[in-house]
C-alpha positions in Angstrom: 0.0 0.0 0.0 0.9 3.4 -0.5 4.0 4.0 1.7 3.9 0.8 3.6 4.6 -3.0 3.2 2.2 -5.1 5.4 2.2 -8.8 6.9 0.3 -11.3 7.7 1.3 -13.3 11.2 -0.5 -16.1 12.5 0.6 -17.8 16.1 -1.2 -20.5 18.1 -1.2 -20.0 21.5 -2.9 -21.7 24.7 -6.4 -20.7 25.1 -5.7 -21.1 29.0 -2.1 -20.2 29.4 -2.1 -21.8 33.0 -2.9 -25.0 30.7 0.0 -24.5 27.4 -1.2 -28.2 26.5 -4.7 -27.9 26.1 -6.8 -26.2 23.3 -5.1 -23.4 21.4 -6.6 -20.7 19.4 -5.4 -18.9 16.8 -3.7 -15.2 17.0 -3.4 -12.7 14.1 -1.2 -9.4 13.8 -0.4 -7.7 10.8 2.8 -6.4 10.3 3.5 -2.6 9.1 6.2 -0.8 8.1 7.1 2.1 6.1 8.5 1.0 2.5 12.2 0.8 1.6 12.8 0.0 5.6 11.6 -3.2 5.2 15.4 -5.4 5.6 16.0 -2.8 8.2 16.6 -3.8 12.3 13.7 -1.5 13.9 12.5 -1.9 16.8 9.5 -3.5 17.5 5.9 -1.0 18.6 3.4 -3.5 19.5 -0.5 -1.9 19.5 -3.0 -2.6 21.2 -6.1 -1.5 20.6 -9.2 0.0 23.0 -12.3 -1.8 23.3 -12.7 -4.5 24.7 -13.2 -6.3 21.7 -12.6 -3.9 18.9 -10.2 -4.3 15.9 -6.5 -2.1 15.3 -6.8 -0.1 12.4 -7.0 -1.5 9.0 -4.5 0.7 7.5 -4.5 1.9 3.8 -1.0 4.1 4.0 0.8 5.9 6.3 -2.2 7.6 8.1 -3.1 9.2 11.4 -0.5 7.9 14.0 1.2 5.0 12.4 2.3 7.8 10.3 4.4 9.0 13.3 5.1 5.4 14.5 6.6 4.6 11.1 9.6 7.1 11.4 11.2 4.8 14.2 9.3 1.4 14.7 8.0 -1.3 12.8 4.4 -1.8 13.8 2.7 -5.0 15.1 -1.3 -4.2 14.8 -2.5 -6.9 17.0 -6.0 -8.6 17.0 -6.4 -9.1 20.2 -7.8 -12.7 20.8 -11.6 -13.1 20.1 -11.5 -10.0 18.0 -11.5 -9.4 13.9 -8.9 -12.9 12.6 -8.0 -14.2 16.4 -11.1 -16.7 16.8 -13.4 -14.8 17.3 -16.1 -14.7 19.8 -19.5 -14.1 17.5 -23.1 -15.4 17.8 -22.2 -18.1 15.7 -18.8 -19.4 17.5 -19.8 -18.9 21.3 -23.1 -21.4 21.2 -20.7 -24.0 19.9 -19.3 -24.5 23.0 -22.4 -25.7 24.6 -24.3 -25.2 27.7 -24.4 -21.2 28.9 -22.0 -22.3 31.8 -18.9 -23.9 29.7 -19.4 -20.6 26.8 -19.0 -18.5 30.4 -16.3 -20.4 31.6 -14.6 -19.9 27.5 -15.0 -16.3 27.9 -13.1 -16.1 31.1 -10.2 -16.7 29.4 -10.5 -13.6 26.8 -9.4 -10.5 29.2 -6.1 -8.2 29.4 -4.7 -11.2 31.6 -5.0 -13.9 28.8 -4.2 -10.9 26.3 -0.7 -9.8 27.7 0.3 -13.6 27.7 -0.7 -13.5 24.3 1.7 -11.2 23.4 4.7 -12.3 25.2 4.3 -15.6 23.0 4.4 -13.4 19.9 7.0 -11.6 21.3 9.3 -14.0 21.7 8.4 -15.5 18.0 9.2 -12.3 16.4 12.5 -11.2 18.6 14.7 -11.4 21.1 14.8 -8.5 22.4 11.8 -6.5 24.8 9.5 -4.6 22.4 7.6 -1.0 22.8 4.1 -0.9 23.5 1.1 1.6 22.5 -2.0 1.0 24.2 -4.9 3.3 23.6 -8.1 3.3 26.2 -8.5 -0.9 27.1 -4.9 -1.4 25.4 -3.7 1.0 28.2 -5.2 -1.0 30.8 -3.9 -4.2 29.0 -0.5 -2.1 29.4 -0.7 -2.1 33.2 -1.1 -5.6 32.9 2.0 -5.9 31.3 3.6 -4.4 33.1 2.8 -5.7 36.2 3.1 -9.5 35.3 5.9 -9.4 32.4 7.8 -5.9 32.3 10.7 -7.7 31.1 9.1 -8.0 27.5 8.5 -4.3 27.8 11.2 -1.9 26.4 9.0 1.3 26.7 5.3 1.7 27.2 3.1 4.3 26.1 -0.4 5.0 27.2 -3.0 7.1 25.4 -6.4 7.5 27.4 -6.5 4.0 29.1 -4.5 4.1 32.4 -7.4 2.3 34.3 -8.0 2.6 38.6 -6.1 -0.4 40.2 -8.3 -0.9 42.9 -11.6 0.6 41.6 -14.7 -1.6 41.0 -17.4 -1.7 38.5 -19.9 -0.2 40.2 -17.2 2.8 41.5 -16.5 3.3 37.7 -20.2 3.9 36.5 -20.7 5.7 39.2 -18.2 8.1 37.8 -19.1 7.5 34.3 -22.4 8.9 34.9 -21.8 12.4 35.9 -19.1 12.8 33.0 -21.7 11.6 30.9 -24.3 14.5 31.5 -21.4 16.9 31.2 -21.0 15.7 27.7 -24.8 16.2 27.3 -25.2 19.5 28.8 -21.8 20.6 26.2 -23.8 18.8 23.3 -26.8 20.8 24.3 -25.0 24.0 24.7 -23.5 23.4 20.9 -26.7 22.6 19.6 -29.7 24.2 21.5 -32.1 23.3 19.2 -31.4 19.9 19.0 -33.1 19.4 22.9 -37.1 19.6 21.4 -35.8 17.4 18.6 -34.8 15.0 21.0 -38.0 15.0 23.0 -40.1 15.0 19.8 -38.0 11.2 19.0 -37.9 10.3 22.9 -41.8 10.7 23.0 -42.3 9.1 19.8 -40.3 5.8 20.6 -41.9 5.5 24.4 -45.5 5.3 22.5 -44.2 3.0 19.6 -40.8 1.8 19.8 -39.1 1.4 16.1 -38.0 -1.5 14.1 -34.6 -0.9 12.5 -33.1 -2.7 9.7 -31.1 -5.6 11.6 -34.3 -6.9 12.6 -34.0 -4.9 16.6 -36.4 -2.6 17.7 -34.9 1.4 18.6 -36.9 1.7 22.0 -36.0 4.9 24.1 -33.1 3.2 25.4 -31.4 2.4 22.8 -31.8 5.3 21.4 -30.3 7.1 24.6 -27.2 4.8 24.1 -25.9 6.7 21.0 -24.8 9.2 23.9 -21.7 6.4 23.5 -20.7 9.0 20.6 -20.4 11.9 22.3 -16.5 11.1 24.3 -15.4 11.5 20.8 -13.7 14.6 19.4 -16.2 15.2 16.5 -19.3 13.2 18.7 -21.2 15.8 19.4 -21.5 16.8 15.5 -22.3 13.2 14.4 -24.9 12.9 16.6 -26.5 16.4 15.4 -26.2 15.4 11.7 -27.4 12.2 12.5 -30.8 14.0 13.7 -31.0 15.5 10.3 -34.0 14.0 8.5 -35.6 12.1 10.9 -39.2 12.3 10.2 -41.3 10.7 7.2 -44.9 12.4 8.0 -45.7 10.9 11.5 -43.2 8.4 11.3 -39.1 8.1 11.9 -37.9 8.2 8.6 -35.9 4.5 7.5 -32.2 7.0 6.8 -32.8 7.8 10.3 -33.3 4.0 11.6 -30.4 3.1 9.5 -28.1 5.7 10.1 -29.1 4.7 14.0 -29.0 1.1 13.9 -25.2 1.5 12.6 -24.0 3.2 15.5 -25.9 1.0 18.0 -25.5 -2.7 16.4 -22.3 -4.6 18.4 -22.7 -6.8 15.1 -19.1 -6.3 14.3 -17.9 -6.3 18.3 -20.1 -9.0 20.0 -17.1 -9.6 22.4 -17.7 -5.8 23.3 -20.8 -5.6 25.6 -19.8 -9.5 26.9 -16.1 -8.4 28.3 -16.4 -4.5 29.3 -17.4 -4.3 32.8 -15.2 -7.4 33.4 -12.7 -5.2 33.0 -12.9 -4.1 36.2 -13.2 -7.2 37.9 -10.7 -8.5 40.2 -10.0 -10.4 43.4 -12.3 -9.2 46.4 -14.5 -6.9 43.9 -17.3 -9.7 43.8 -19.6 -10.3 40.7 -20.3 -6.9 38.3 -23.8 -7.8 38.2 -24.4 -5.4 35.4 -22.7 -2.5 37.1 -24.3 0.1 35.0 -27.8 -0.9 34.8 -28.0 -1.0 38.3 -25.8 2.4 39.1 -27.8 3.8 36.5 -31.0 3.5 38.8 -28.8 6.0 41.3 -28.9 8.9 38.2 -33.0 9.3 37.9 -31.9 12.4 35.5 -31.0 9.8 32.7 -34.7 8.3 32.9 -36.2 9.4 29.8 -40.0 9.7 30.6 -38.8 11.6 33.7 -37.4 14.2 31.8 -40.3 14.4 29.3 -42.6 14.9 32.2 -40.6 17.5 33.0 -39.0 20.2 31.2 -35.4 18.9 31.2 -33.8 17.4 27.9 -33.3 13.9 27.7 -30.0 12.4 28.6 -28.3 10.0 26.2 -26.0 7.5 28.1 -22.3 6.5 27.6 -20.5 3.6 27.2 -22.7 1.5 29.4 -23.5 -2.7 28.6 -27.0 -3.4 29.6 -29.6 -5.8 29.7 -31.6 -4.5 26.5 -28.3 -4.5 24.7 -28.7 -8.5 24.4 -31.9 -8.0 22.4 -30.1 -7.1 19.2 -30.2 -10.1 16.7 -26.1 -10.0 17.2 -26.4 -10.4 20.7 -29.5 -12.8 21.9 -27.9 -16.1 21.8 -25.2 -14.2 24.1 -27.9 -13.6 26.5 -26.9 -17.1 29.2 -23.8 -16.7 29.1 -23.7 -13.0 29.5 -25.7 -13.8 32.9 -23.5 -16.5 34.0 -20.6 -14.2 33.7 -21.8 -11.6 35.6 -23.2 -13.5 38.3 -19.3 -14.8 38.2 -17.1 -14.1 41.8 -14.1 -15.5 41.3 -11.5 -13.1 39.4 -8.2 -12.7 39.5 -6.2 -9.6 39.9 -5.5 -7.4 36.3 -2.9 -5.3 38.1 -0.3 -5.9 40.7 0.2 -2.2 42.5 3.6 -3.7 44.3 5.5 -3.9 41.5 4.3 -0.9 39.5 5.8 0.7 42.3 8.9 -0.7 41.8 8.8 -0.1 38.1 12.0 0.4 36.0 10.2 0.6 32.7 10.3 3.9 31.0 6.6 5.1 30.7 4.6 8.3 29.2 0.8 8.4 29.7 -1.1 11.0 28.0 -4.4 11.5 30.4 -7.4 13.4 28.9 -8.9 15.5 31.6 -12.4 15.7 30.1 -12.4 12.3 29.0 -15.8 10.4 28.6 -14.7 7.2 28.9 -12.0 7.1 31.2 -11.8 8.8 34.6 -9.3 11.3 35.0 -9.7 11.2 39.0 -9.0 7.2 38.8 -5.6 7.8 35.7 -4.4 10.5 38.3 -3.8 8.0 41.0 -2.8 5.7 39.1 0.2 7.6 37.1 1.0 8.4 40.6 1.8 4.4 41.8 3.3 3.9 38.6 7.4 4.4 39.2 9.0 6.9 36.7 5.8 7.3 34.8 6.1 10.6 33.0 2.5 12.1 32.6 0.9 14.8 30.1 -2.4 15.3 31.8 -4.2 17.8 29.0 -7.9 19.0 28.4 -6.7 19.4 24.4 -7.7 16.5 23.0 -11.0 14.0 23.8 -10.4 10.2 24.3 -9.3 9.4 20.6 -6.3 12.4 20.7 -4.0 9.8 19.7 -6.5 9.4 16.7 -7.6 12.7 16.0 -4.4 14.5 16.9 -2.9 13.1 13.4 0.1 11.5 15.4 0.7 14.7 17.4 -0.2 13.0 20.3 2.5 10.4 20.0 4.8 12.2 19.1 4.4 14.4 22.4 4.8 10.9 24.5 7.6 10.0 22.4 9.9 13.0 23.2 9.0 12.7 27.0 10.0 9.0 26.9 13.3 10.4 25.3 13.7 13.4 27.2 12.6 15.8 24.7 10.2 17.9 26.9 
């Protein structure tokens, strides 16, 4: 392509590492790097992608930060196991396994844990030598992991949006999330006052008769609130606006609007998504999730729709919350058991070991985006402060894809603190 040379990797690795002679799975990574460097001795910049459950870039050139990255690394764009080419977890795979309580058990093994052992296998396949690591959002927190359980395959790590709370549980998190979410709504609102009646007008409309959208799912109130997940991004805000553009045919929602709507909202193409994300914060001691935001959610009566009808507030989208109604999408339903059994689950180990991030001799540069969405900046700050020698930007420049929309500025940045450059 255009300015790069791309491969194809494929590794077999354990599906439970504590068992290496059991089933394996298959892992891919695609390789990148810029062309005419390609017999060079680079170092190794391992990615790892946000989520959980979502897929590195596809690249078509040297675009957004891989255009940085390529100056001084070859890249390793890592599907991260169950995602995109790395057996994935889908509708169709998952039921395969059999009863609800062995395709819970399966999924146990597909967090940052399993993930970062992953990737020390691939490691030490492509080199012998400790490799850099980007993680952006859930690939931070899968950093932490790494470098609490295998910093010696780490040569330099650097964290965009994702350095999670060590100690924090699910329900601490949404209860976090939610406030930061109705900032984001009252800034949306603030851009685009005359969007709020619009928003009632659809909110009213969907509580009377909910609408059928093109996958075959119905857009209830709910779900519509859920494409709030848009607005932690830097042009959210706008997309949701435009997306409100033509939304009534005569009395009825208009089928551009459904299927503009029913793209955002469909975890077609990230089932492992909604299954894995608030298991991300559990660990030993934090007990089962529960579905953690559903049931904060009931502690935030400003995000209940017909309560803000009644009213004369404007209705609330959401955030990036998994819950229950989510598992009615065509996608999701035969996800449902297992998604149950899983979050009834106790028994977690730990992601992060706070010891030895304390005792950390790994060079590390964080970038921590102070009106972040997703991510608390409260919960990063403590963290960056545990972590030995980590060198932090904390900035309210860029939302939580700055390493994204910053067109590899934001990298660039980390890069020259890791090298004593700022």
């Amino acid at each position: 392509m255009p300015g790069v040379t791309l491969t194809d990797h494929l590794f077999s690795v354990p599906l439970d590492h504590d068992r290496p002679d059991g089933e394996h799975i298959e892992i891919y990574a695609r390789e990148v790097v810029a062309t005419g460097r390609e017999r060079e001795r680079l170092p190794w910049l391992l990615f790892l992608q946000g989520g959980p459950g979502m897929l590195p870039p596809r690249p078509v050139g040297r675009d957004s930060w891989l255009d940085r990255a390529l100056d001084d690394y070859r890249v390793l764009l890592l599907d991260q196991r169950g995602t995109g080419r790395s057996s994935p977890i889908t509708r169709q795979t998952l039921p395969a396994r059999g009863e609800p309580a062995t395709q819970a058990d399966h999924l146990t093994h597909f967090r940052a844990d399993a993930i970062v052992r992953d990737a020390e296998l691939v490691r030490r396949e492509l080199t012998d030598e400790p490799w850099s690591v980007l993680g952006q959002s859930f690939g931070g927190m899968c950093t932490v992991t790494y470098l609490s359980f295998a910093p010696e395959g780490v040569r330099e790590a650097i964290i965009t949006g994702g350095l999670p709370g060590l100690r924090v549980t699910a329900d601490e998190v949404y209860r976090a999330a939610y406030p930061r979410v109705h900032r984001k709504n009252t800034a949306y609102y603030r851009r685009y006052p005359q969007d709020a009646a619009s928003v009632r007008r659809i909110a009213a409309h969907l509580i009377e008769r909910p609408a059928p959208m093109p996958d075959g799912s119905l857009l209830t109130v709910e779900a519509f609130q859920s494409l709030g997940l848009m607005l932690g991004m830097s042009d959210g805000a706008d997309v949701l606006h435009y997306l409100l553009e033509d939304t009534w045919a005569g009395a009825e929602l208009s089928d551009s609007f459904l299927a503009r709507a029913a793209a955002f909202l469909s975890y077609a193409q990230l089932p492992l998504n909604p299954l894995m994300h608030e298991l991300s914060y559990a660990q030993r001691g934090t007990g089962a999730t529960n579905w953690a935001a559903q049931r904060v959610r009931g502690e935030f009566p400003q995000f209940d729709a017909r309560m803000a009808l009644a009213g004369d507030d404007p209705m609330l989208f959401t955030g990036e919350m998994t819950y229950r109604f989510h598992f009615d999408q065509p996608c999701l339903a035969p996800l449902r058991e297992p998604a149950e059994v899983l979050f009834a689950r106790e028994d977690w180990p730990d992601l992060y070991d706070p010891q030895r991030l304390a005792a950390n001799d790994v060079p590390v540069a964080a970038a921590v985006y102070l009106d972040d969405m997703y991510v608390d900046a409260t919960h990063s700050l403590q963290t960056a402060e545990t972590i030995r020698g980590l060198r932090l930007w904390a900035t309210n420049e860029y939302e939580h894809d700055g390493h994204r929309a910053s067109g590899g500025r934001v990298l660039d940045r980390l890069l020259r603190m890791l090298h004593g450059q700022v």
